[in-house]
C-alpha positions as CSV (number, residue, x, y, z in Angstrom):
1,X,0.0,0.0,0.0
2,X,0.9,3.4,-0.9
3,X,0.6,5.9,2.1
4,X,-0.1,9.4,1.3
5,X,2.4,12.1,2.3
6,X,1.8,15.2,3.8
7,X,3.3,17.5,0.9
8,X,0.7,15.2,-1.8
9,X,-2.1,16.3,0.7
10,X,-1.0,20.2,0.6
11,X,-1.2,19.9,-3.5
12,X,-4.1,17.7,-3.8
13,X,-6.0,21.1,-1.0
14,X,-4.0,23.9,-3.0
15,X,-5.2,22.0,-6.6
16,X,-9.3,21.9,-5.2
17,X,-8.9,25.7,-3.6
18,X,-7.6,27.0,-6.9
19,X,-10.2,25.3,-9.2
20,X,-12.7,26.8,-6.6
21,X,-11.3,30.3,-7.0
22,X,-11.1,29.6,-11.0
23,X,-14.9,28.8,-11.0
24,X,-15.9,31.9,-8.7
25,X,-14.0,34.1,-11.1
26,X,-15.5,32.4,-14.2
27,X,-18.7,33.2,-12.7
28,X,-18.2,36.6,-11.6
29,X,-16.5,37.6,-14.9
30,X,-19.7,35.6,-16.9
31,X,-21.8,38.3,-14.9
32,X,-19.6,41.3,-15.0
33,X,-19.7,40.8,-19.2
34,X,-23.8,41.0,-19.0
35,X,-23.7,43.8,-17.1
36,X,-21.3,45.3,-19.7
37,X,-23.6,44.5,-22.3
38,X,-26.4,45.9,-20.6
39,X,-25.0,49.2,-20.0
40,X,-23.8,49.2,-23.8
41,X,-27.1,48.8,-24.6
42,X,-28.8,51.3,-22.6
43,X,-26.2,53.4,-23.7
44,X,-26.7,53.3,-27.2
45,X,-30.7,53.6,-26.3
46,X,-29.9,57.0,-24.6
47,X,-28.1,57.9,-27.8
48,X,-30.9,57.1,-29.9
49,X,-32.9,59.0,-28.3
50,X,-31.2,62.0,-26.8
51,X,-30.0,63.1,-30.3
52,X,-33.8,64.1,-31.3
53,X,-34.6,65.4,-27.9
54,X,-31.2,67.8,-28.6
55,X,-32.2,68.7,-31.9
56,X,-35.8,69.7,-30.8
57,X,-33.9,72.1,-28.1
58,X,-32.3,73.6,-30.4
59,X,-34.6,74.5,-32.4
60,X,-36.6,75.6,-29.7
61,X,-34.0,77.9,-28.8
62,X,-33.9,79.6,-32.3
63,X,-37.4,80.0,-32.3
64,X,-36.7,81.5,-28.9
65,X,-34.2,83.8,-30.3
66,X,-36.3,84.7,-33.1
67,X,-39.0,85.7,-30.8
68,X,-37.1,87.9,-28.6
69,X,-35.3,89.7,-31.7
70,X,-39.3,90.8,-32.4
71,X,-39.9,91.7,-28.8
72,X,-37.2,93.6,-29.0
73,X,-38.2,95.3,-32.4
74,X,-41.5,96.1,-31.0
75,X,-39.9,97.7,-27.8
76,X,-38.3,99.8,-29.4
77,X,-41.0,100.8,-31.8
78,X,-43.3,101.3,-29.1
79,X,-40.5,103.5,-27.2
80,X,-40.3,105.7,-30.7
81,X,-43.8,106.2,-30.1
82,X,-43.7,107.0,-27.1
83,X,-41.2,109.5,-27.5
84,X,-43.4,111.1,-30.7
85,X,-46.6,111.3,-28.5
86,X,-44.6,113.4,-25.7
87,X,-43.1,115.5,-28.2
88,X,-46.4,116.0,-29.9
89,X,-48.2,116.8,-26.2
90,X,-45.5,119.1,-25.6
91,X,-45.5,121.0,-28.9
92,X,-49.8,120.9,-28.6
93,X,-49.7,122.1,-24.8
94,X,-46.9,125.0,-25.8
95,X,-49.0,126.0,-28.9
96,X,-52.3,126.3,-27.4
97,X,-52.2,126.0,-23.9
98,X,-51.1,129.9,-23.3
99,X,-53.4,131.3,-26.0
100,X,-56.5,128.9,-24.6
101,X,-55.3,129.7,-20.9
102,X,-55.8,133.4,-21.8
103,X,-59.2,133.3,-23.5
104,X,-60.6,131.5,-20.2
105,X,-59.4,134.2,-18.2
106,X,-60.7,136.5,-20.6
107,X,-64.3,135.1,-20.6
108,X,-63.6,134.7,-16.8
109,X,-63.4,138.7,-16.6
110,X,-66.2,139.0,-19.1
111,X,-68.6,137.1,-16.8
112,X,-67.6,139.2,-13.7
113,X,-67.9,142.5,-15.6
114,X,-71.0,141.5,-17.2
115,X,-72.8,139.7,-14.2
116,X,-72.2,142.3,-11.6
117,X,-73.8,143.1,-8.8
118,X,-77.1,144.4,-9.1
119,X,-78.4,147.0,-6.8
120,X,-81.2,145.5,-5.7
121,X,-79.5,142.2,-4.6
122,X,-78.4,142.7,-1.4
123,X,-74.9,141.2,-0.9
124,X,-74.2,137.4,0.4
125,X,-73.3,137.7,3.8
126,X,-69.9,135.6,4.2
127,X,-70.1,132.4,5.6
128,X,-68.7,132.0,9.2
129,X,-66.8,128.8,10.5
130,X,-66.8,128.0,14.0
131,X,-63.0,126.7,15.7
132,X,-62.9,126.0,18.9
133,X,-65.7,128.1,20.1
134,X,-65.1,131.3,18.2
135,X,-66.7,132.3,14.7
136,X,-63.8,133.6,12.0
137,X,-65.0,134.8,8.8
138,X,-64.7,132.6,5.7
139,X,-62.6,135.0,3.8
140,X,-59.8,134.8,6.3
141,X,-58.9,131.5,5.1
142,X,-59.0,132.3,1.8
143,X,-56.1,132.0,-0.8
144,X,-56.3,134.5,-3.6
């Protein structure tokens, strides 16, 4: 009969730990080369469908632009306006403001000439306001 040595023992233990660790790698690498595949896929997916979604963006963003150049065309047309229309009120008010300001007062002095007072009208008596128990004529706090 053969005995078996100690050293034959160790190899035969080292051979079955290394084929263990072979198969556990074999496995893990089997499942590390799906995921790769997975994410390659999804990947290319993403592609696929990001490069629409980025050309829609874009043009979004022209059409963006485009509408803010015309904003901005209007603004300032509306600010031209706006600059017209006070030149215009200020050229209108200096041209016949004065002259219409005057032939109010006029007719205002007209009225008063015209529509004196009569001799038998007796004369309004002024209206009196009270403050703090004393009566003070109405003409005193009157700005001319």
């Amino acid at each position: 009969m053969h005995t078996v040595s100690g050293g034959e023992v160790a190899g035969i233990l080292v051979a079955v730990f290394w084929a263990i660790l072979v198969s556990f790698l074999a496995v893990a690498l089997a499942r590390l080369a799906q995921t790769l595949k997975a994410t390659t896929k999804l990947v290319a997916d993403v592609t696929d469908q990001a490069v629409p979604l980025l050309a829609d963006a874009s043009t979004a963003v022209r059409s963006a632009q485009t509408q803010i150049e015309r904003v901005d065309a209007i603004a300032s047309d509306v600010q031209e306006v706006t600059s017209n229309a006070s030149a215009l009120s200020t050229t209108v008010a200096s041209t016949f403001g004065g002259p219409l300001v005057k032939v109010a007062a006029f007719g205002y002095g007209v009225r008063r000439a015209i529509g004196g007072r009569k001799d038998d009208v007796p004369a309004k008596t002024p209206r009196r306001t009270v403050i703090v128990g004393r009566a003070v004529s109405r003409g005193r706090w009157k700005k001319d």
